[in-house]
C-alpha positions as CSV (number, residue, x, y, z in Angstrom):
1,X,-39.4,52.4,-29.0
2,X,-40.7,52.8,-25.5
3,X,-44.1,51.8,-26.8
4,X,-42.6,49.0,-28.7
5,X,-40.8,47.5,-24.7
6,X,-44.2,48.0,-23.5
7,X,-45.5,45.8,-26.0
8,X,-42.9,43.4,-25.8
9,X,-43.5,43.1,-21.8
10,X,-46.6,41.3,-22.4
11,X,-44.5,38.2,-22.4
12,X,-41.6,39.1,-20.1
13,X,-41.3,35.0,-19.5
14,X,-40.6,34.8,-23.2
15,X,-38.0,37.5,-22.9
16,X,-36.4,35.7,-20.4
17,X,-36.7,32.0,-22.0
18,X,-35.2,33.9,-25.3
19,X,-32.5,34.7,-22.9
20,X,-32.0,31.3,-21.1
21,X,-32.3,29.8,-24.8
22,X,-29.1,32.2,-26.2
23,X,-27.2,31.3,-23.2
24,X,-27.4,28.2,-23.3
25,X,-26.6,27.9,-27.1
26,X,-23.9,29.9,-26.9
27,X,-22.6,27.3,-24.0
28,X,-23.4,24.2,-26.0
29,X,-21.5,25.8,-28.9
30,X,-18.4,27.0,-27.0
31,X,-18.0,24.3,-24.7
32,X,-19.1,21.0,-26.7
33,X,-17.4,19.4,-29.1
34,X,-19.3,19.4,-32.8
35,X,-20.7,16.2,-32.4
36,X,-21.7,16.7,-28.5
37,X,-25.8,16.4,-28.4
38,X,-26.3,17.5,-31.7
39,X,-30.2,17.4,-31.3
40,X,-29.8,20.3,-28.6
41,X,-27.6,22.1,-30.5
42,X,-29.7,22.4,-33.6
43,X,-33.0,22.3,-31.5
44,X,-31.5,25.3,-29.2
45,X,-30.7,26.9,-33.1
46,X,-34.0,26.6,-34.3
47,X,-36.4,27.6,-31.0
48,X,-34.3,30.5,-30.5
49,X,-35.1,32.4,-34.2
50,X,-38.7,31.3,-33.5
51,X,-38.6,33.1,-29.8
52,X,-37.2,36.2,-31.3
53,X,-39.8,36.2,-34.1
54,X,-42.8,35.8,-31.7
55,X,-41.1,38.8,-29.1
56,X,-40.7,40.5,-32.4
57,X,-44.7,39.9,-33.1
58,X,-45.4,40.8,-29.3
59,X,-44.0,44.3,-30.3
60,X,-45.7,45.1,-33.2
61,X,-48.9,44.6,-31.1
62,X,-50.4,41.1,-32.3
63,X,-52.6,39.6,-29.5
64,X,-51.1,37.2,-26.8
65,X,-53.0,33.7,-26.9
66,X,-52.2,31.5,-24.5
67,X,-53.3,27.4,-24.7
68,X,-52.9,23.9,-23.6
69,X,-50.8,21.6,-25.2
70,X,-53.7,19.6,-26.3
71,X,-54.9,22.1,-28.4
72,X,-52.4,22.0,-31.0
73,X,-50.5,25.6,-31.8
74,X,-50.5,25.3,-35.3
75,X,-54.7,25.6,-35.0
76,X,-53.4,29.4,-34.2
77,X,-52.0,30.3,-37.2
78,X,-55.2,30.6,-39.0
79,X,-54.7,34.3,-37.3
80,X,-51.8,37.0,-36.8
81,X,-50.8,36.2,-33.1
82,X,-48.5,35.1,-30.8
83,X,-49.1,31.6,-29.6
84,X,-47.8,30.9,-25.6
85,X,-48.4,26.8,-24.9
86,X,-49.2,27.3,-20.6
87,X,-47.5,23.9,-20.1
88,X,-44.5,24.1,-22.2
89,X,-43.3,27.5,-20.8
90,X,-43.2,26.2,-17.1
91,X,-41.6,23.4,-17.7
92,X,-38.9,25.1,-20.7
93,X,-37.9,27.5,-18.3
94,X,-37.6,24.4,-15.3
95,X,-35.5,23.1,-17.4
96,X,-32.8,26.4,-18.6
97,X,-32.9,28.4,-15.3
98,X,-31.5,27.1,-12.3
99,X,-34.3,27.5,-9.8
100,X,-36.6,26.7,-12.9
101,X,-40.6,27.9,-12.4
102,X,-39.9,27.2,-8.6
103,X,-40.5,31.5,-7.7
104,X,-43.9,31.0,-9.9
105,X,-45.7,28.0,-8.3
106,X,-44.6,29.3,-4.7
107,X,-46.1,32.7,-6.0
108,X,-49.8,30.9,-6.8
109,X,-49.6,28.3,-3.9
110,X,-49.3,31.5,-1.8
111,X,-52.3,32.7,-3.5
112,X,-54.5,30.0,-2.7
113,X,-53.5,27.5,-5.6
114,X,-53.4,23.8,-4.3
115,X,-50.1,22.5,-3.8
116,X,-50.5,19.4,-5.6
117,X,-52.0,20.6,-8.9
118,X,-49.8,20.4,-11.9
119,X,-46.6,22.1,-12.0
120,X,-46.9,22.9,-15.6
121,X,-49.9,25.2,-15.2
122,X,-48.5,26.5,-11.8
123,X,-45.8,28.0,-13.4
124,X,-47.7,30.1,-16.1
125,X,-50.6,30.3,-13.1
126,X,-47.5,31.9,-11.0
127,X,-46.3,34.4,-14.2
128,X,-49.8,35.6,-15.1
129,X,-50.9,36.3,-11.2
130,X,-47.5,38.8,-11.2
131,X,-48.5,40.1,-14.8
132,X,-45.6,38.8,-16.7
133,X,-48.5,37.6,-18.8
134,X,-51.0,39.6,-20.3
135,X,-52.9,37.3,-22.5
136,X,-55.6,38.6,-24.8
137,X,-57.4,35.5,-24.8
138,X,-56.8,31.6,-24.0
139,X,-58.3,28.5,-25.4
140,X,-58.1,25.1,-24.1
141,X,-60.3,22.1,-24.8
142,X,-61.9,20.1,-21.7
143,X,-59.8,17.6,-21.4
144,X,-56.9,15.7,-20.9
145,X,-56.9,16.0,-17.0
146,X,-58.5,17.4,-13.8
147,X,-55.6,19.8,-13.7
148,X,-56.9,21.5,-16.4
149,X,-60.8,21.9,-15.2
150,X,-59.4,23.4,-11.8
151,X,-56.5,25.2,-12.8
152,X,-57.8,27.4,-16.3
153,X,-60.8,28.8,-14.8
154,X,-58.3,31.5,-12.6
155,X,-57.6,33.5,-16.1
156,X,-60.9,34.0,-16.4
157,X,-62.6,35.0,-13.0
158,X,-59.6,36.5,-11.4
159,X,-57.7,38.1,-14.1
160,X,-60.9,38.5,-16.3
161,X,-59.2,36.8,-19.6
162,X,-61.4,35.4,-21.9
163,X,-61.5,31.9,-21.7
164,X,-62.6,29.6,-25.1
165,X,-63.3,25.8,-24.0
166,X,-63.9,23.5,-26.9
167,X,-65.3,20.3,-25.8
168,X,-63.2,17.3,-26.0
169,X,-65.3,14.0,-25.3
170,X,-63.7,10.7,-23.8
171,X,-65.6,8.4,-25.8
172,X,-63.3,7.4,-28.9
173,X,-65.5,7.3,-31.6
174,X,-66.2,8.8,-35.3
175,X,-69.1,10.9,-34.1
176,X,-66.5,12.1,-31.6
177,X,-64.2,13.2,-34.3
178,X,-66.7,15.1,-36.2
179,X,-67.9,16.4,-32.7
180,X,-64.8,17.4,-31.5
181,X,-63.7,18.8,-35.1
182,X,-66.4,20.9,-35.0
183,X,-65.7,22.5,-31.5
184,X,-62.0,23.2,-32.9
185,X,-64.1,25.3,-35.6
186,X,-66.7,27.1,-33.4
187,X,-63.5,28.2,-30.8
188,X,-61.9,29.4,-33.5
189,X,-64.5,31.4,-35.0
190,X,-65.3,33.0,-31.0
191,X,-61.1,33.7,-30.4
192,X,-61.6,35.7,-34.0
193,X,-64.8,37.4,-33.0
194,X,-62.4,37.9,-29.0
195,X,-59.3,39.6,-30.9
196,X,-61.0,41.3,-33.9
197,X,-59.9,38.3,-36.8
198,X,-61.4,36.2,-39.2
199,X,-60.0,33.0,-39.3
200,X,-57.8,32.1,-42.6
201,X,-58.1,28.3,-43.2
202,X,-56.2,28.7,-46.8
203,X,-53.4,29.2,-44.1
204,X,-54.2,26.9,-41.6
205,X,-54.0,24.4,-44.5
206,X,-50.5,25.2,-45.2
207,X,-49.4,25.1,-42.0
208,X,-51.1,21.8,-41.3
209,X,-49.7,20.4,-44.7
210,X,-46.0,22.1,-42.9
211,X,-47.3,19.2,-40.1
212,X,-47.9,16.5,-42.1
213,X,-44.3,16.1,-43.5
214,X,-43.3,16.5,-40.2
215,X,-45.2,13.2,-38.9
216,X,-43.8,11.6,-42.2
217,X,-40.1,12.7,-40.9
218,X,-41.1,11.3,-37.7
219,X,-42.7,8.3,-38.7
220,X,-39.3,7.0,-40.7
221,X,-37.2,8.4,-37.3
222,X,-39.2,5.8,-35.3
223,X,-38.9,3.2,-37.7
224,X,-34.4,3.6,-37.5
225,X,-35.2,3.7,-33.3
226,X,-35.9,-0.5,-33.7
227,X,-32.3,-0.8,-34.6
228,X,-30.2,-2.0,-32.0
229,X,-28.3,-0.2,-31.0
230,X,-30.8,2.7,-31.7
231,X,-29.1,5.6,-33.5
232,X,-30.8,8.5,-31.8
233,X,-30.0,10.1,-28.6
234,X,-32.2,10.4,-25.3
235,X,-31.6,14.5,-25.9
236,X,-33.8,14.6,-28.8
237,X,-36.6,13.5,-27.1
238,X,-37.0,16.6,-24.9
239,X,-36.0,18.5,-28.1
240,X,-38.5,16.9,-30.0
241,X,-41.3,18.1,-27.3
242,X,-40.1,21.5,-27.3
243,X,-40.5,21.7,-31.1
244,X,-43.7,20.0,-30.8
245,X,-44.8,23.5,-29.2
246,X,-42.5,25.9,-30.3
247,X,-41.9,25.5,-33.6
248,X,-45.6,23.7,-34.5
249,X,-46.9,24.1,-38.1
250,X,-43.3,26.4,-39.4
251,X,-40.3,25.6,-41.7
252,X,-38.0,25.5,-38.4
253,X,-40.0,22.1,-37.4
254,X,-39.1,20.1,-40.6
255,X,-35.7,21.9,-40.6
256,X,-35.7,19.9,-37.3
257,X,-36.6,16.6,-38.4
258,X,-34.3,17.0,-41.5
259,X,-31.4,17.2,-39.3
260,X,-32.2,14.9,-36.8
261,X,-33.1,12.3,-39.5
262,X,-30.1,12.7,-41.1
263,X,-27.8,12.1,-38.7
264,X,-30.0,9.0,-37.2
265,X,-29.2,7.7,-41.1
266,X,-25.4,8.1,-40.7
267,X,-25.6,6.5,-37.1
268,X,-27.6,3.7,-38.7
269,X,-25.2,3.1,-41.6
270,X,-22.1,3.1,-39.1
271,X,-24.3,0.5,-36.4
272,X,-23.0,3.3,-33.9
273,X,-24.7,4.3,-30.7
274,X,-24.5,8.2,-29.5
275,X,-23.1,7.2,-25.9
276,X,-20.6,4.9,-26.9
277,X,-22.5,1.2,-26.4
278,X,-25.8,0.7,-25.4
279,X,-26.6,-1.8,-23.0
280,X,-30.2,-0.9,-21.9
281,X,-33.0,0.2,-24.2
282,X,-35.5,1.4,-22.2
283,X,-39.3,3.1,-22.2
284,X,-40.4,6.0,-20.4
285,X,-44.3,5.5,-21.3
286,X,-44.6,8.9,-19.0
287,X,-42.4,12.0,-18.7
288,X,-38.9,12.8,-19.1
289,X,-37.6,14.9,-16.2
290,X,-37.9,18.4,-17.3
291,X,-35.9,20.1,-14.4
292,X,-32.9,17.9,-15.0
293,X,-32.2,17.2,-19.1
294,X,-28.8,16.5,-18.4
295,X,-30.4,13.2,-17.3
296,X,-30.7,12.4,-21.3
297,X,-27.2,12.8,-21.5
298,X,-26.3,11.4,-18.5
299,X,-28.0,7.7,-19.6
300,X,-26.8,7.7,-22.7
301,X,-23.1,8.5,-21.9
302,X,-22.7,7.0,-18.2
303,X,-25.2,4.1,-18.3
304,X,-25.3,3.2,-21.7
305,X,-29.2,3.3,-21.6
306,X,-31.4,4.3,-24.5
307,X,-34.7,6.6,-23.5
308,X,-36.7,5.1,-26.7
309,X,-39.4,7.2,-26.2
310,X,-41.3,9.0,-23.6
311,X,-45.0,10.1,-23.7
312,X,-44.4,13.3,-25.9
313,X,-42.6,11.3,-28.6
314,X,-44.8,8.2,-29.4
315,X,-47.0,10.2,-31.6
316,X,-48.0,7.6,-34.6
317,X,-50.3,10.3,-36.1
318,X,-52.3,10.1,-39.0
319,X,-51.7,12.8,-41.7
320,X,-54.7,15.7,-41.9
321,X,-56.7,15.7,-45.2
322,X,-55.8,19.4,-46.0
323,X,-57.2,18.6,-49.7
324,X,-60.9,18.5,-49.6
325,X,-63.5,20.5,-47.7
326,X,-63.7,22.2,-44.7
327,X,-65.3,19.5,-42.3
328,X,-62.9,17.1,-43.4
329,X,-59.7,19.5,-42.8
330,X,-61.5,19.6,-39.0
331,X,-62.4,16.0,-38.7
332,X,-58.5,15.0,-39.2
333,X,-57.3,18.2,-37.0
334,X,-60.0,16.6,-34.5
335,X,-58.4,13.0,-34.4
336,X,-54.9,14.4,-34.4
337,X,-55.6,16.0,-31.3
338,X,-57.4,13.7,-29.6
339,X,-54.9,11.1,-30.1
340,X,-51.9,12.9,-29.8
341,X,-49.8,11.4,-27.1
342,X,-50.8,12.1,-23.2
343,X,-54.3,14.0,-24.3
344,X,-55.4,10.1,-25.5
345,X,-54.2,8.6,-22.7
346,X,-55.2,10.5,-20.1
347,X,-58.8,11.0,-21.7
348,X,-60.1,7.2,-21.7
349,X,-59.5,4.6,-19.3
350,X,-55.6,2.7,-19.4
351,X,-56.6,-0.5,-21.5
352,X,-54.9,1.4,-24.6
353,X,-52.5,2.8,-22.7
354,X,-51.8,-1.1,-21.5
355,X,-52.0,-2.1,-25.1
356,X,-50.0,0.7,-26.4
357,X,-47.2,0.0,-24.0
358,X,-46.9,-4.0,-24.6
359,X,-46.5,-3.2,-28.3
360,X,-43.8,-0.7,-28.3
361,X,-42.0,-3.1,-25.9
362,X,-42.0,-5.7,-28.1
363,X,-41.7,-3.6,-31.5
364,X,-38.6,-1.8,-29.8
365,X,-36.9,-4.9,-28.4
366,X,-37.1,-2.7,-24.9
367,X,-35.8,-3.7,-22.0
368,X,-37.5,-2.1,-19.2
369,X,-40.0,1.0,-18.4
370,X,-39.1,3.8,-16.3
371,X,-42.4,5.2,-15.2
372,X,-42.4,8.9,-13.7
373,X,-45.3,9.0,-11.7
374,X,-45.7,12.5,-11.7
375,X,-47.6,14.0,-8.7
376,X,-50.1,16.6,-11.0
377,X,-51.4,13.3,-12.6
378,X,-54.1,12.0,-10.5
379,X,-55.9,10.0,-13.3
380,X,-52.8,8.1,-13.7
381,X,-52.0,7.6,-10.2
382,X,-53.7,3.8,-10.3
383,X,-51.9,2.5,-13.9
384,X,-48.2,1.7,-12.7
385,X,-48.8,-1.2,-11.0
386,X,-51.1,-2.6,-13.6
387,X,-48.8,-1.8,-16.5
388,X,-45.6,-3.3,-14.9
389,X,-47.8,-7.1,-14.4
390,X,-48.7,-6.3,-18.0
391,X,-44.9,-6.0,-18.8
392,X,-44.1,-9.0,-16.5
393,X,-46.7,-11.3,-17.9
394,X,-46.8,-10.1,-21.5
395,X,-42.9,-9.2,-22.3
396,X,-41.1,-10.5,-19.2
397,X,-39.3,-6.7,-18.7
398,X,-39.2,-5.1,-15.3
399,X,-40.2,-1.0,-14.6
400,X,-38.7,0.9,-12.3
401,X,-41.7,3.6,-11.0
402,X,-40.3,6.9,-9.8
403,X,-42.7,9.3,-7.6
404,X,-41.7,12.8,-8.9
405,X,-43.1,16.2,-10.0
406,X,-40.9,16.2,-13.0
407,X,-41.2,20.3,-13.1
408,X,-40.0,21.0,-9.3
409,X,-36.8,19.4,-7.8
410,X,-37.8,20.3,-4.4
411,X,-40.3,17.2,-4.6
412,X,-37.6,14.2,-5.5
413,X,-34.1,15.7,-6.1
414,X,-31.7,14.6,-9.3
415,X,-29.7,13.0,-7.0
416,X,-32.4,10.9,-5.9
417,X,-33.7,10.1,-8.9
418,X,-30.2,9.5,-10.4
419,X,-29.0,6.7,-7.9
420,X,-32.8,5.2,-8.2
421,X,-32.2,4.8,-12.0
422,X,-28.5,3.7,-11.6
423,X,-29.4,1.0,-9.3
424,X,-31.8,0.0,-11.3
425,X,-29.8,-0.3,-14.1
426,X,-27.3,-2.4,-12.5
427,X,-30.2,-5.4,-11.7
428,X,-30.5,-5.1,-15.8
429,X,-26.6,-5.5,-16.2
C-alpha cells in the first residue's frame, strides 16, 4: 500500500484535480437543478472516472508522460501510460480551485522563469520544480508558440527529464504532412526506446478510429450551433476542451458528444435557447477565461449572449485513414495536428486566421467577436486590430478586445472583465 501512495505521488496535481473535480460534481449535483449546465454535469461525470483510472495507472507503476496540447494524447495510447497534457492541467486546476495555479507560477517566476511567459506551462513549470511531477519522459512538437521553445527546455536541463521534440514545420503543405507524420513516428519510436515499450499502432488505430466518430459527433453539433437561437450552452465549450485532453481517443469522449448532441437535438426541436433568450450571438476566435467559467453561465443566463465557439472548439477536422498502411495512418494523424485549432493558427501568419474568422461570422449569423488577448501570446499580439477592420469591412460586426492572462486573475480581475463585456453588450442591445 505504501509503495502503491508513493507511486501515486508522482502526480500529486492529479490527486488534487481528482479532488477539485469530485467536489465540484458533488456541488453541481446537490445544488443545481437537473437541467442546470448539463454539459458540466455530465462533463464533470465523465473526467472524473478517467482521473481515477489514470491515478489508478500511476499506482500500478506505468510511466508519467507529460505533453503539449498540440501533440494530441490519444498519439499516447499506442503504450501503457499515463498521459499529463502541461497546458491543460494549469489551466483545469485555475479554473476548480480558488487561488487556481497562482502558488505554481509565483513558485517558477521566483525561480528565474519570465513573468510574462505562458501561464499554462507556468503552472506545470511551478508543480514540476516542487516535484509534484515526476515525469518519465515528455514530448512536444516545435511549435505552436515561442512559449513553448523557451519554456520546455527546463524539464530537461534542470530536472534532467527526457525531452522528445518532433518537428512541426510552418509551411502548410503535403510534403509538410508526410514530414511532420513522420516525426509523430520517429518520437514515438524514441519515447518507446525512453520507457522500455514498443509502440502498438493496432491500438493506436482503435483509438484514433474512437476519434473519428468523435469529430463526426462534433461536426453535426456545429452544424445545430447556426440555429438561432443556438441550442447549446457557452459551458460546453470549456467542457468540450477539457475532454479534448482528458478524455482523448476513450469511450468517455463519445459518451460526451452523445449526450451533448442529444440534448442540442431536443433544444433544437423545441426552438429553445439554454439561458432563456438569446439576444447576442457572439465569437470568441481566442480563449475562454479559464480562471472564471462561471463567465459561460453568466452570459448565457444574465446577458442572453451565446459564446459560439472559442479557439478550442472550431475544430473542422478531417477524419484519420486508420484503414490502410502505416504512412497513411501518420500522414492524417500529421494534418489533424497541425490543423487543430490554436496549433494552426499560431504556426503560419494570420491571413487564415483572417479568413477563418469572416467565415464563421457569416456561417453563424454572429454578432460580434470578443477577442482575449492573452498576455503568453506574443505571436498574436499584432492580429486584433487587423481582424476587427476585417469584421468591420467584411461583416459589419464590432469586437470587443480584452487584455488578459486568461490563467491568472491577478492580471485583469472577473470584475473587470465582467463590466467590460456587459458594457459591451449593451452598445449591441
Amino acid at each position: 500500500m505504501a509503495i502503491r501512495e508513493l507511486l501515486e505521488n508522482r502526480i500529486i496535481p492529479y490527486k488534487m484535480l481528482y479532488e477539485a473535480i469530485e467536489g465540484t460534481h458533488g456541488l453541481v449535483k446537490g445544488i443545481l437543478p437537473e437541467t442546470g449546465i448539463p454539459s458540466l454535469r455530465i462533463g464533470l461525470e465523465y473526467i472524473k472516472t478517467v482521473m481515477k483510472d489514470f491515478i489508478d495507472k500511476s499506482g500500478e507503476g506505468l510511466p508519467i508522460i507529460g505533453h503539449h496540447f498540440s501533440f494530441p494524447t490519444e498519439y499516447l495510447y499506442c503504450f501503457d501510460c499515463v498521459p499529463v497534457c502541461i497546458e491543460a492541467t494549469s489551466y483545469l486546476l485555475a479554473a476548480l480551485l480558488p487561488h487556481g495555479s497562482e502558488p505554481f507560477y509565483d513558485l517558477i517566476t521566483n525561480w528565474g522563469h519570465p513573468f510574462h511567459t505562458c501561464s499554462s506551462q507556468k503552472g506545470v513549470l511551478g508543480m514540476t520544480l516542487d516535484d509534484l511531477f515526476k515525469f518519465d519522459a515528455i514530448i512536444t512538437p516545435t511549435a505552436p508558440c515561442d512559449n513553448t521553445y523557451a519554456s520546455y527546455p527546463f524539464f530537461q536541463y534542470h530536472k534532467k527529464i527526457p525531452l522528445l521534440a518532433p518537428d512541426l514545420p510552418f509551411l502548410k503543405e503535403e510534403k509538410s504532412y508526410h514530414y511532420h507524420g513522420e516525426q509523430i513516428r520517429l518520437s514515438l519510436e524514441k519515447l518507446g526506446e525512453v520507457i522500455g515499450q514498443e509502440p502498438d499502432y493496432e491500438r493506436l488505430r482503435k483509438v484514433l478510429e474512437i476519434e473519428n466518430n468523435v469529430t463526426t459527433l462534433q461536426l453535426e453539433l456545429f452544424e445545430l450551433k447556426k440555429a438561432v437561437p443556438s441550442p447549446v450552452e457557452n459551458m460546453f465549450n470549456a467542457m468540450a476542451a477539457a475532454a479534448a485532453i482528458y478524455l482523448s481517443g476513450r469511450e468517455e469522449k463519445l459518451n460526451f458528444y452523445r449526450d451533448m448532441l442529444d440534448i442540442a437535438k431536443k433544444r433544437y426541436k423545441r426552438g429553445v435557447h439554454y439561458g432563456g433568450e438569446e439576444k447576442i450571438r457572439s465569437i470568441w476566435p481566442y480563449m475562454i477565461i479559464f480562471f472564471d467559467l462561471a463567465l459561460c453561465e453568466w452570459a448565457d443566463r444574465e446577458l442572453g449572449m451565446s459564446i459560439l465557439f472559442d479557439i478550442f472548439n472550431y475544430n473542422f477536422a478531417d477524419l484519420v485513414d486508420t484503414k490502410s498502411d502505416d504512412d497513411t495512418m501518420f500522414y492524417g494523424m500529421a494534418k489533424k495536428a497541425m490543423e487543430a485549432p490554436m496549433t494552426k493558427q499560431s504556426a503560419e501568419f494570420y491571413y487564415p486566421f483572417i479568413d477563418d474568422c469572416v467565415r464563421l461570422a457569416k456561417d453563424y449569423s454572429a454578432d460580434c467577436f470578443i477577442f482575449t488577448s492573452h498576455i503568453g501570446c506574443k505571436q498574436f499580439g499584432s492580429v486584433p486590430q487587423i481582424l476587427r477592420e476585417a469584421l468591420r469591412d467584411e461583416v459589419g460586426i464590432p469586437m470587443l478586445l480584452i487584455d488578459v492572462d486568461v490563467g491568472d486573475a491577478r492580471f485583469a480581475s472577473e470584475k473587470i472583465i465582467r463590466e467590460k463585456i456587459k458594457l459591451f453588450a449593451q452598445t449591441l442591445l
